[in-house]
C-alpha positions, 0 to 999 in steps of 0.5 A: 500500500506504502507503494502504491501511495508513493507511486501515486504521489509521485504521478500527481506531482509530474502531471502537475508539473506538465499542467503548470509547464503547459500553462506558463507556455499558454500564458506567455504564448498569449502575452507575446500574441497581444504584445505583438498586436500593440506594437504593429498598431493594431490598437483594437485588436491588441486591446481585444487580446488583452482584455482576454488575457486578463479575463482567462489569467487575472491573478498571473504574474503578468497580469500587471504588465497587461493592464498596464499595456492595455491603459497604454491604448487607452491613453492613445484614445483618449479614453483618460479615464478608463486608462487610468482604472488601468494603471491603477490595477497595476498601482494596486499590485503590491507583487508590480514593479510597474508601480512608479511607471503606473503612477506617472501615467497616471498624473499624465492622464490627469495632466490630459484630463485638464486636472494640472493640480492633481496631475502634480499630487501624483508626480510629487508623489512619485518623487517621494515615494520612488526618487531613485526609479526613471518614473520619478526622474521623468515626474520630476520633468513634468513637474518643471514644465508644469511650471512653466505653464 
């Protein structure tokens, strides 16, 4: 019987390893179709894609870099508002290392949106919190045109 469990244990943990090394190899199969689609332009299309990624992998460790690619097209449209529910997912996942880049744009939707007050908050804000990422040196350069205006 000791056998059998073993055998069995062991059974269970190859399939589960192909289940998962298969997964990852859809996971990024999608991610790299939806990627590609953004870069060639085909804004609607690519937006279909991630929207789909996100519905069949919502909590994947890619999940944040769709969002992220997704408020990026709708920042292209100018759909300000709904890029920026985007960049606030990705704001929000604290796993992100897309946070400072998120945040900025953020405050360049805002900037976009006619609301410069607010749009200085949050690359101050960057600044703070994040001095040492390239969203925060780039924060730092919207904060002196905002200036100049």
């Amino acid at each position: 019987m000791k056998k059998f469990l073993f055998f069995l244990l062991l059974f269970a943990m190859h399939t589960s390893a192909e289940v998962s090394s298969s997964l990852d190899t859809d996971v990024q199969r999608d991610f790299d179709r939806a990627k590609k689609l953004s870069v060639d332009g085909f804004e609607e299309k690519a937006k279909i894609s991630w929207m789909d990624f996100l519905r069949r992998y919502p909590s994947h460790g890619l999940s944040d870099n769709a969002h992220f690619h997704l408020g990026e097209i709708y920042q292209r449209q100018e759909l300000f508002e709904q890029a920026i529910l985007e960049f606030r997912k990705v704001f929000s996942d604290k796993r992100s290392d897309m946070r400072p880049q998120a945040a900025l744009e953020m405050g360049n939707c805002l900037k976009k949106m006619n609301n410069p007050r607010e749009a200085k908050i949050q690359w101050a804000a960057i600044v703070r919190v994040y001095p040492k990422s390239s969203a925060a040196a780039q924060a730092k350069l919207r904060l002196l045109e905002l200036e100049k205006e």
